[in-house]
LOTORNU-237668 format. One record per residue (C-alpha): y, z, x; residue number from 0. Coordinates in steps of 0.02 Angstrom, whole numbers, plus 50000, padded with zeros to 5 digits. Layout:
<rs>
R     py     pz     px  pos
R      Y      Z      X  NUM
...
</rs>
This chain:
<rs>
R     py     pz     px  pos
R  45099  46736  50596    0
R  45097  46790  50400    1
R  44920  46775  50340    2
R  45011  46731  50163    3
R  45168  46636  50107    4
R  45227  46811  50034    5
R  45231  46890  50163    6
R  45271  46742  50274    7
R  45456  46722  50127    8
R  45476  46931  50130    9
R  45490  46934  50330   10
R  45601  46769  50302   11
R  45733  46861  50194   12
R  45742  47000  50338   13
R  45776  46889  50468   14
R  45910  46778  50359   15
R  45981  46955  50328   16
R  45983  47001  50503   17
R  46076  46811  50519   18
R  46201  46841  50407   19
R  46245  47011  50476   20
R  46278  46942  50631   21
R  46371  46797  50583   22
R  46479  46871  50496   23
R  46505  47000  50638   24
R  46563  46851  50761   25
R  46682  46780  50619   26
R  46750  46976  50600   27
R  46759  46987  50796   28
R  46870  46822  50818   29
R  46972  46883  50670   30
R  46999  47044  50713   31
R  47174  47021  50810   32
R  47323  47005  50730   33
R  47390  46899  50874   34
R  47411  46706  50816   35
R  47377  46680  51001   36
R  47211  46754  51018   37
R  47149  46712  50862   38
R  47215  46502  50901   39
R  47106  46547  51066   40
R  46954  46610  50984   41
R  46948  46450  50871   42
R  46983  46519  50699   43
R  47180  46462  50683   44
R  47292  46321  50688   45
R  47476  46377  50728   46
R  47573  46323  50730   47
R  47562  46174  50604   48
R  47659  46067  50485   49
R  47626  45963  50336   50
R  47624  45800  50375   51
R  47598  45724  50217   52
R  47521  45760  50035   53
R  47434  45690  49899   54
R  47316  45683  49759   55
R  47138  45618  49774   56
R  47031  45526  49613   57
R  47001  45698  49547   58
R  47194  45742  49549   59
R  47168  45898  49690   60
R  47297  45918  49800   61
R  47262  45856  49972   62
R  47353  45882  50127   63
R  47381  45817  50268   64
R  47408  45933  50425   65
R  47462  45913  50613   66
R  47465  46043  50751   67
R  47568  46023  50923   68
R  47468  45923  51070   69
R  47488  46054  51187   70
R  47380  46164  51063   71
R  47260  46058  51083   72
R  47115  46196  51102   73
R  46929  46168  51054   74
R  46906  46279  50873   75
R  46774  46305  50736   76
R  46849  46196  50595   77
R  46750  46053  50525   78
R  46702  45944  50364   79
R  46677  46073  50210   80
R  46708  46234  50302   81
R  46831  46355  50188   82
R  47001  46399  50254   83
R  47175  46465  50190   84
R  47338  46384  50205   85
R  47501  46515  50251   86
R  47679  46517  50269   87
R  47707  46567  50479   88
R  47816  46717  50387   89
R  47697  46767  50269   90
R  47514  46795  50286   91
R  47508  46881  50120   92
R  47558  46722  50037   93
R  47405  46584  50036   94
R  47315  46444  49979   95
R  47118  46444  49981   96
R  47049  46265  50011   97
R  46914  46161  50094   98
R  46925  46050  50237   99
R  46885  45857  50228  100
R  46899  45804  50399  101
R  46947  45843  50548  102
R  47021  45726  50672  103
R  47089  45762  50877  104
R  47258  45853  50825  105
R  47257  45827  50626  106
R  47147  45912  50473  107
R  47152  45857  50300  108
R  47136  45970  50158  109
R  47089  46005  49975  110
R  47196  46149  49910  111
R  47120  46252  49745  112
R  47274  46260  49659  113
R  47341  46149  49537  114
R  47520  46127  49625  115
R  47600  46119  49784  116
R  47706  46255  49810  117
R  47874  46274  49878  118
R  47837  46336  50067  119
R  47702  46181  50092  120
R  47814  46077  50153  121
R  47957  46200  50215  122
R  47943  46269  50416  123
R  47771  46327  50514  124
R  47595  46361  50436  125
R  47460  46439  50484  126
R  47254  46371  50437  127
R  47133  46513  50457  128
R  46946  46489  50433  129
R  46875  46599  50289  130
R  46688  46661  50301  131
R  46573  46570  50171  132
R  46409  46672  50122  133
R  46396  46548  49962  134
R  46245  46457  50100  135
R  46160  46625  50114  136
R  46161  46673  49929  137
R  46080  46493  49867  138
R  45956  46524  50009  139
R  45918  46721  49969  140
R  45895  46637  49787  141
R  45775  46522  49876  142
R  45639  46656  49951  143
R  45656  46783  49805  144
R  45600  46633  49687  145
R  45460  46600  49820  146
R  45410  46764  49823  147
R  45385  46795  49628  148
R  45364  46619  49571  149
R  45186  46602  49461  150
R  45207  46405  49458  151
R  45048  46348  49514  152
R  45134  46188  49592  153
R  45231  46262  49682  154
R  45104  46402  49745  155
R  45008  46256  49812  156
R  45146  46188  49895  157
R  45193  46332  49986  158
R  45022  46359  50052  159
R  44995  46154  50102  160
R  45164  46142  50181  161
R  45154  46330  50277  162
R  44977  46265  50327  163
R  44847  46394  50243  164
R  44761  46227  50158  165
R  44762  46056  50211  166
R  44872  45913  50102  167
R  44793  45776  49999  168
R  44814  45583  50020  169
R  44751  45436  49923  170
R  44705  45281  50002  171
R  44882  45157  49970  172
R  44953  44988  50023  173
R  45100  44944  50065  174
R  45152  44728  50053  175
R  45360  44744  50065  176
R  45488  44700  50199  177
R  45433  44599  50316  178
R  45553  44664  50446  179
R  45488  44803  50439  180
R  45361  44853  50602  181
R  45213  44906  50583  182
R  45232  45114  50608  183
R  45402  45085  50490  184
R  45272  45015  50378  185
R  45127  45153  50403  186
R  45241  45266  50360  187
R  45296  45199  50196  188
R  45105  45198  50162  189
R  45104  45374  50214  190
R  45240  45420  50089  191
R  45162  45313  49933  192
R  44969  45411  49978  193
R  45046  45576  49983  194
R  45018  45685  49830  195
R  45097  45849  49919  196
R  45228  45815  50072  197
R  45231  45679  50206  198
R  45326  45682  50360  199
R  45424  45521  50452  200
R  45431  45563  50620  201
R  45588  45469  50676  202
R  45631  45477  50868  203
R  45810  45419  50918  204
R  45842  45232  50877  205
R  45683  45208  50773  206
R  45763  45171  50619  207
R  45713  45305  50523  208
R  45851  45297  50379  209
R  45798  45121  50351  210
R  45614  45163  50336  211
R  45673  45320  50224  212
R  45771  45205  50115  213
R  45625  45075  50092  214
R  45524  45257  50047  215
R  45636  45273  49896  216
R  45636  45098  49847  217
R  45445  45099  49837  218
R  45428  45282  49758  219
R  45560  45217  49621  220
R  45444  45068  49584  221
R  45319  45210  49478  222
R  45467  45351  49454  223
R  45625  45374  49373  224
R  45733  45479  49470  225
R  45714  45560  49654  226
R  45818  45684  49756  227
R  45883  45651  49918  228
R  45943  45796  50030  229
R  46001  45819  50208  230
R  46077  45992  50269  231
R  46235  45909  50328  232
R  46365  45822  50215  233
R  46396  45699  50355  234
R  46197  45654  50341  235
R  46182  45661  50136  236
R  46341  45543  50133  237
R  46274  45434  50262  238
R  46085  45396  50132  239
R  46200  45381  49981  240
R  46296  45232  50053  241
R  46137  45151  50125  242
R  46046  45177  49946  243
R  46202  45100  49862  244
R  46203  44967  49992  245
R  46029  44932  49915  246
R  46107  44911  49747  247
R  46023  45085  49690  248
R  46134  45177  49555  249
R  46156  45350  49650  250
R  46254  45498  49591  251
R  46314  45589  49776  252
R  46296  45789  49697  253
R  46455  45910  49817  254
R  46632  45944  49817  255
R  46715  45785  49839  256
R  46824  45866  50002  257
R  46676  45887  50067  258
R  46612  45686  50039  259
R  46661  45567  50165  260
R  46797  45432  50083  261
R  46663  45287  50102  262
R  46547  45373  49940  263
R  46690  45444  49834  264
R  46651  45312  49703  265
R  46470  45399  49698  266
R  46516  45564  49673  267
R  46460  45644  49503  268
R  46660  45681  49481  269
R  46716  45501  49503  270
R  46565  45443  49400  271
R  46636  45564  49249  272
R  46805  45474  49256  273
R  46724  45315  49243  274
R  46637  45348  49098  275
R  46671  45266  48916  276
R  46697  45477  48846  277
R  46818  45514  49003  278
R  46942  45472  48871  279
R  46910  45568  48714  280
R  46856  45701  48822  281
R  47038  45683  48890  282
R  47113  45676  48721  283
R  47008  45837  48658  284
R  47082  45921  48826  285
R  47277  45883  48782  286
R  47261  45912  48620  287
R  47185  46086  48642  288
R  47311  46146  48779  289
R  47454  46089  48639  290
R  47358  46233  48504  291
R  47365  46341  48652  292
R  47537  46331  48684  293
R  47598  46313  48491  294
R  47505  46484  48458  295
R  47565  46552  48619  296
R  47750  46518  48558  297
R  47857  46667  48557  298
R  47964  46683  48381  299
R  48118  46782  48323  300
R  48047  46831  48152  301
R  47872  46871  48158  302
R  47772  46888  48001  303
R  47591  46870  47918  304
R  47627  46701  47874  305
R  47664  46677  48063  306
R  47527  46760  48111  307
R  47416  46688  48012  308
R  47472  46519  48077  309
R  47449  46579  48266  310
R  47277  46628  48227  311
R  47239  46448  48154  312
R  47311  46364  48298  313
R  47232  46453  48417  314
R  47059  46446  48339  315
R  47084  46264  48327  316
R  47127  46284  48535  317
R  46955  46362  48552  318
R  46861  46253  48443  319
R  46941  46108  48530  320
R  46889  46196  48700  321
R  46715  46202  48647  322
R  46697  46034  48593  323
R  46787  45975  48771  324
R  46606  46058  48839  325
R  46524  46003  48742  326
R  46590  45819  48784  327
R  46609  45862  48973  328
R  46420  45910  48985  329
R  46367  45726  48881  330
R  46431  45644  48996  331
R  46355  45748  49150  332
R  46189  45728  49048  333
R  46226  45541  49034  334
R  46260  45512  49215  335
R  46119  45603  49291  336
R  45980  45547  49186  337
R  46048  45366  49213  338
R  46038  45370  49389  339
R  45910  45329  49506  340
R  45940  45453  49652  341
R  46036  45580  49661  342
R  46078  45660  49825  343
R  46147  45838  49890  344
R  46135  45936  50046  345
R  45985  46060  50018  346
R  46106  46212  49973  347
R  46195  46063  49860  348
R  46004  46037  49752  349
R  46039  46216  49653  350
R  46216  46131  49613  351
R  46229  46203  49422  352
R  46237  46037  49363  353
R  46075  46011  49437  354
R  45967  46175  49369  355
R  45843  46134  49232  356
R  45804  45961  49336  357
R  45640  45945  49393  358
R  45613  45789  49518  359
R  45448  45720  49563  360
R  45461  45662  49724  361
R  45605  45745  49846  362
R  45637  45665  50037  363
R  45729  45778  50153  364
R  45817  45693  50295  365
R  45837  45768  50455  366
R  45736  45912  50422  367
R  45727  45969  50589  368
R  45899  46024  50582  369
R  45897  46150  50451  370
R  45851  46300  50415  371
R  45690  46361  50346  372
R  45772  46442  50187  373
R  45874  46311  50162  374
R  45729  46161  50164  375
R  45668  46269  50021  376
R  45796  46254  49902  377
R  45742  46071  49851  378
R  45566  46109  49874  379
R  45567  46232  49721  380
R  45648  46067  49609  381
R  45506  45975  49654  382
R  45318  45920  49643  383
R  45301  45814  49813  384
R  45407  45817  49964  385
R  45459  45691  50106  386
R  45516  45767  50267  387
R  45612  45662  50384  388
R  45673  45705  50551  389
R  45626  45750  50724  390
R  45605  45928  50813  391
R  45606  45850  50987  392
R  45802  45843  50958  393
R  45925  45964  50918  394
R  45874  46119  50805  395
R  45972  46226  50688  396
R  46089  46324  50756  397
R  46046  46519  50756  398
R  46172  46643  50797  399
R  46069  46800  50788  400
R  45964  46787  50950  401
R  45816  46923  50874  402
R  45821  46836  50722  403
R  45784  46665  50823  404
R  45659  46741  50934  405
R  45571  46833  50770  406
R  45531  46651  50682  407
R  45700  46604  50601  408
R  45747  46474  50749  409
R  45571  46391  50691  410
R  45608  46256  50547  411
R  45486  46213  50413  412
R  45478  46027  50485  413
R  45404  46089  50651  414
R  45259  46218  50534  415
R  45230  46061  50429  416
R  45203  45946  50564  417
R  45103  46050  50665  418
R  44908  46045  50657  419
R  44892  45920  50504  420
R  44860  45729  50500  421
R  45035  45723  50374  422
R  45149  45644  50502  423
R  45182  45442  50551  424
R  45259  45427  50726  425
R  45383  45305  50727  426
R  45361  45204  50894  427
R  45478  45056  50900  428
R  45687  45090  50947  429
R  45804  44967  50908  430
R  45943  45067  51011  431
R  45930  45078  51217  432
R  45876  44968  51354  433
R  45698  45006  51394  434
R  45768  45091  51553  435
R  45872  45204  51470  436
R  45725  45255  51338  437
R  45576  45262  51452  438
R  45627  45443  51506  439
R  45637  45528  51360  440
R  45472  45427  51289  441
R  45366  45485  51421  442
R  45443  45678  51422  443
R  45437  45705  51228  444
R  45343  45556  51146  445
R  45174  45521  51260  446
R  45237  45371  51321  447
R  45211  45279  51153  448
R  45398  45251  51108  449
R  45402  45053  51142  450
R  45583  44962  51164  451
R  45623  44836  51026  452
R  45627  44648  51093  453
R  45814  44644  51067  454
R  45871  44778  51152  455
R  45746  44798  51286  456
R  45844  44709  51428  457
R  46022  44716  51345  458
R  46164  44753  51478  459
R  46364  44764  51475  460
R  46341  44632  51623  461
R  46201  44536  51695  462
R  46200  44628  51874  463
R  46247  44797  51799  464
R  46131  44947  51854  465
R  46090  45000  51677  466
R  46050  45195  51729  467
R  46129  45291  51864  468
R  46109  45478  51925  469
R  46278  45515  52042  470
R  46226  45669  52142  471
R  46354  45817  52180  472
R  46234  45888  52272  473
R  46329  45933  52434  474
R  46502  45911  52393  475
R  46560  46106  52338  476
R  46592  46049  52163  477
R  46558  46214  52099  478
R  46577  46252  51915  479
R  46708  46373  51846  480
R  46698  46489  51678  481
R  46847  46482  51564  482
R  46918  46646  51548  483
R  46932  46697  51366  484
R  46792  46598  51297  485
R  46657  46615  51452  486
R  46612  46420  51424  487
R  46595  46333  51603  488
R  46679  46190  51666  489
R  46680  46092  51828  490
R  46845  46005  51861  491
R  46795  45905  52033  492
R  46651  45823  51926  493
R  46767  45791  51796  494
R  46880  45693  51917  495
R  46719  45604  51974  496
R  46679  45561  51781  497
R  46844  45448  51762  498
R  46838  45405  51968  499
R  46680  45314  51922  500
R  46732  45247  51752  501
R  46886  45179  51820  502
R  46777  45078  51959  503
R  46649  45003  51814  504
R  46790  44945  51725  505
R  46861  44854  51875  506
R  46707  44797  51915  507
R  46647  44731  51748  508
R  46826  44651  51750  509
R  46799  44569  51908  510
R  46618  44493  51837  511
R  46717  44434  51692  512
R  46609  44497  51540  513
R  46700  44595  51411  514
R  46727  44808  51422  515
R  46597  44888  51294  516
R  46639  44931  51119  517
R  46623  45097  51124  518
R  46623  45238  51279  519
R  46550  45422  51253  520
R  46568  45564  51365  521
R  46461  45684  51336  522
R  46435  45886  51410  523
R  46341  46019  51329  524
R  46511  46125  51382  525
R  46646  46170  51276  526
R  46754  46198  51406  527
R  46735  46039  51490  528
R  46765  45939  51368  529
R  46937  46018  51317  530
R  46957  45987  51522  531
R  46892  45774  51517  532
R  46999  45764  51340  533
R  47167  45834  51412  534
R  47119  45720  51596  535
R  47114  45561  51475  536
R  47249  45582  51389  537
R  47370  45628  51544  538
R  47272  45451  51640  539
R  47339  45301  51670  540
R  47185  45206  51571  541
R  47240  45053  51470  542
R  47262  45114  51285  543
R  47135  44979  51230  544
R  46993  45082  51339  545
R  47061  45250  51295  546
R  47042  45194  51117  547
R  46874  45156  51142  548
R  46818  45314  51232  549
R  46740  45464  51114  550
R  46745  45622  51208  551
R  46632  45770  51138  552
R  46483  45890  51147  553
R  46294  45830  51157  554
R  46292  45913  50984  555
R  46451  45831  50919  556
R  46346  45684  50969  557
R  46177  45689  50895  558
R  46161  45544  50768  559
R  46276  45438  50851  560
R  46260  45288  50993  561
R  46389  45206  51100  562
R  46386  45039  51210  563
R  46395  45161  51378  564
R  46402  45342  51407  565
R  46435  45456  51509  566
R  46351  45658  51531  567
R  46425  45781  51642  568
R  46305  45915  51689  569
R  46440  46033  51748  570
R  46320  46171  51836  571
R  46326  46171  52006  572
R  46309  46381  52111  573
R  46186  46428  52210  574
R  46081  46539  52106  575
R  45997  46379  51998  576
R  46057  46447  51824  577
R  46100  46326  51724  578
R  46112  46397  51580  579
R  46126  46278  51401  580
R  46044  46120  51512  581
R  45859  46206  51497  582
R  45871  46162  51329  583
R  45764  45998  51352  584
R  45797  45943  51164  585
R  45966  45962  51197  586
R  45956  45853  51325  587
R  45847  45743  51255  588
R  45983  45698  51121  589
R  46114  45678  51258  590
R  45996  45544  51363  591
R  45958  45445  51195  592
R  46152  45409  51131  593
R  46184  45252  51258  594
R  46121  45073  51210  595
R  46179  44986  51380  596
R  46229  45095  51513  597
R  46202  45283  51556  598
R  46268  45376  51689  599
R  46216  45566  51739  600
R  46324  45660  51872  601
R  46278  45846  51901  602
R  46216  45926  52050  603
R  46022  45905  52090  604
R  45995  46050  52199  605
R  46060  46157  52043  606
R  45969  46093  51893  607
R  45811  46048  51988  608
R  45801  46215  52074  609
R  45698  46297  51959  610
R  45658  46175  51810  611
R  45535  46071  51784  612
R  45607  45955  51670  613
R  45746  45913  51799  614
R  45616  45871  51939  615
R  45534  45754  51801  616
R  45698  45661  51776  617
R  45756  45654  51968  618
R  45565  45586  52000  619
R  45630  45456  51857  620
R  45772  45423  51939  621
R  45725  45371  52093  622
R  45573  45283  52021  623
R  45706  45141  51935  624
R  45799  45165  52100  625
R  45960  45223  52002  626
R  46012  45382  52136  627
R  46187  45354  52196  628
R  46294  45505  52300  629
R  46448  45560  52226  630
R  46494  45540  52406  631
R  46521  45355  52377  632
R  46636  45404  52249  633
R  46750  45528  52317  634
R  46857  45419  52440  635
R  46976  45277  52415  636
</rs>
């Protein structure tokens, strides 16, 4: 450990070096064949592809929509906000930079930089390559060398409270709003309005922590003007702005609108510029200074003083025009941000230009367990007080440089804040699972304290349903398999078994007559088996109003979500005991805590109990709510 934040922020910027040396070594490695084939396999390409449609969104950028074939249906790297380029099949010379939106099964939507479409967009095969983004590691580089020479006394103290070289200061508070509220919901407001340097809302799975987070703000905006909200994912930042405008709280959503979910558009600082009484003028300044432009641009025959006198007059009216377009465009920005309430960004998205020079009291960071360390400081450096919300008992950050992990970078500023202080409120009250589903992962991770909400306690998809059940492969020589290009493991007999037994609930909740659940997840912490379970259900004779109800994806794809029932396919199963990505007990701790009414667990005892302790804990759980069955009851007509 650093014996000062200096030093503790210097051996940071080595090991985010050290991370972005070796990230962009795996993006150079699965880039470095020129085969569309490989490069499709290593999850960096879609091709072939067509466009399937285009458009404009509110901010006139060209969007796109794009399809690839079914059968190329492989697992890849693309995602909300990650940069790409858009080529012609016969040209990779010839391309369009853009960001993705969204991606969906077989389709990806778009937002080209470019102010047309051009001619081969819509003509024969493209290609969509991921591009490598360091613009993350820059804005948090920025972050540490400000920590390192700042002489703001704030924010000096901060660093020390927070790293935990002094203790932080709390004022006695009361709290008197929502009733619905419970009462650690409640003590944790109380915690928020008492803090004078950071708080932390310890939310488990399913205790409503965005709800308590959102009555945070309302409170803190009761005695301040303006907050910042940040999350390190897009998905999460858009997810607070719609629940603070739900509240009727003006928010300005800070990011590049592909990278904002359709639901928050209208709160994006773009939109909120068009909407504006100035959009206009500012407009009409904009038109009339591209005509200058192009009058002094015009090419003449005869080409004297007097003409070139006059092209100099237009075009200094252009730039004077120009200028005062700024100078309009940046009233407005003014106008909209100091008129708003919150204002929320991902924590690379607080250094946003249009945010430097803003200086926020109080700043909450929601799930702050999932980022990393340089990033959660990016916000910090805006602000005088700081709200962390999250939980490190679920999944971390991901880290791709293993020394850089195992030197400190894997460790997130939520876990050295909440460790050794009296600055956290445990949330204790889930309004998610059945009691039977929760009690595991209360007693494993949360002492036991984690109590089921009235509501849910008991629900079931049917009266008589087992609400947990462990099927045991133990003994049937369902072996796993490793995919051959990409290493990930798979197990197709316990695949089989996954839809064998899914079939027979659905018959049997059928033949009790209550209605199929909502919503179906499978889950595996294996890429390879769920490209295996996705191609099984869509080749299966399942009626297309359960297939359309059944999410496939992995326990990371998952984490945030719920579903009615799910499903989690361990996959090990050799005779060694390795078992590889399950001994990550967060992991699993996400994947146990996504089902509200039914969970079923098939993997192979005698492999992931061999030498873990965590596994013996949940088989003694198992049989403790008498919910062992044998896959042996399963495997015959």
């Amino acid at each position: 450990m650093a014996s000062n934040p200096v030093e503790h922020f210097i051996n940071l910027l080595k090991l985010l070096s050290t991370e972005k040396e070796e990230d962009l070594s795996q993006y150079q490695k699965k880039m470095q064949s020129t085969s569309f084939k490989e490069r499709r396999a290593n999850g960096v390409l879609w091709h072939p592809c067509a466009v399937e449609e285009r458009n404009y969104d509110a901010g006139e950028r060209l969007i796109v929509k794009i399809r690839r074939p079914k059968e190329h249906n492989y697992s890849h790297s693309f995602s909300s906000g990650k940069l790409v380029e858009v080529f012609p099949s016969s040209d990779e010379t010839t391309s369009l930079k853009g960001v993705v939106n969204k991606v969906k099964e077989d389709m990806m939507f778009v937002t080209l930089n470019a102010d047309d479409f051009p001619n081969w967009i819509e003509y024969g095969k493209l290609g969509v390559q991921l591009l490598f983004d360091d613009k993350s590691y820059k804005e948090m580089q920025w972050a540490l060398n400000e920590l390192v020479k700042t002489e703001s006394k704030r924010l000096l103290e901060l660093q020390r409270k927070i790293l935990g070289f002094e203790e932080p200061n709390f004022i006695k508070c009361t709290y008197s709003g929502l009733s619905d509220l419970n009462e650690s919901q409640k003590n944790a407001v109380v915690r928020v309005l008492g803090a004078q340097d950071f708080a932390i809302i310890h939310g488990p799975p399913g205790t409503g922590k965005t709800t308590t987070l959102v009555e945070a703000v309302k409170e803190v905006l009761k005695k301040e003007a303006q907050v910042l909200v940040c999350a390190p994912s897009n998905t999460a930042v858009d997810l607070l702005t719609e629940k603070l405008s739900q509240q009727r709280i003006s928010t300005v959503r800070i990011g590049h609108p592909a990278r904002v979910d359709e639901e928050v558009l209208n709160q994006t600082l773009e939109s909120k510029i068009a909407r504006h009484k100035d959009f206009k003028l500012l407009k009409d300044v904009k038109k009339k200074a591209e005509e200058y432009f192009k009058l002094g641009g015009k090419w003449k025959r005869n080409f004297g003083n007097t003409e070139r006198e006059q092209r100099k007059m237009l075009l200094q009216e252009a730039r004077s025009l120009k200028k005062e377009a700024e100078r309009i465009h940046n009233d407005i920005v003014e106008d909209v941000l100091f008129s708003t309430r919150v204002i929320t960004s991902t924590l690379v998205g607080a250094n946003h230009p249009k945010l430097r020079g803003i200086k926020f009291t109080t700043c909450f960071i929601d799930e702050a367990a999932q980022a990393l360390e340089p990033a959660s400081w990016i916000p910090i450096i805006k602000s005088n007080k700081i709200v962390f919300a999250g939980d490190h008992l679920q999944l971390p950050p991901t880290v791709k440089s293993f020394k850089a992990g195992e030197d400190g970078l894997k460790e997130t500023l939520f876990e050295r804040a909440i460790r050794g202080n009296q600055a956290d409120v445990l949330l204790n009250e889930q309004y998610r699972m059945n009691e039977k589903i929760m009690s595991f992962s209360s007693k494993q991770f949360y002492k036991g304290i984690i109590k089921a909400n009235e509501r849910n306690a008991h629900q079931k998809i049917f009266p008589k349903d087992n609400v947990v059940e462990y099927v045991d492969t133990s003994g049937t020589g369902f072996f796993e398999s490793q995919h051959s290009e990409t290493k990930s493991s798979y197990n197709k007999e316990e695949a089989n078994l996954v839809f064998k037994h899914l079939n027979a609930y659905i018959e049997e909740i059928s033949s009790s007559g209550y209605e199929y659940p909502e919503s179906i997840g499978i889950i595996s912490p294996y890429k390879a088996q769920i490209e295996l379970l996705t191609k099984m259900l869509d080749s299966s004779d399942f009626d297309l109003k359960i297939k359309n109800r059944i999410t496939i994806n992995t326990v990371d794809g998952f984490q945030g979500q719920e579903r009615d029932a799910v499903y989690i396919s361990l996959v090990r199963s050799n005779d060694s005991g390795e078992i590889g990505f399950l001994s990550d007990e967060r992991r699993m701790n996400v994947a146990l805590t996504r089902a509200q009414r039914k969970l079923v667990v098939i993997g192979d005892s005698a492999t992931i109990a061999a030498k873990n302790k965590f596994y013996n804990n949940f088989l003694d759980y198992i049989h403790e709510i008498d919910a062992y069955r044998s896959a042996f009851e399963y495997m015959y007509d």
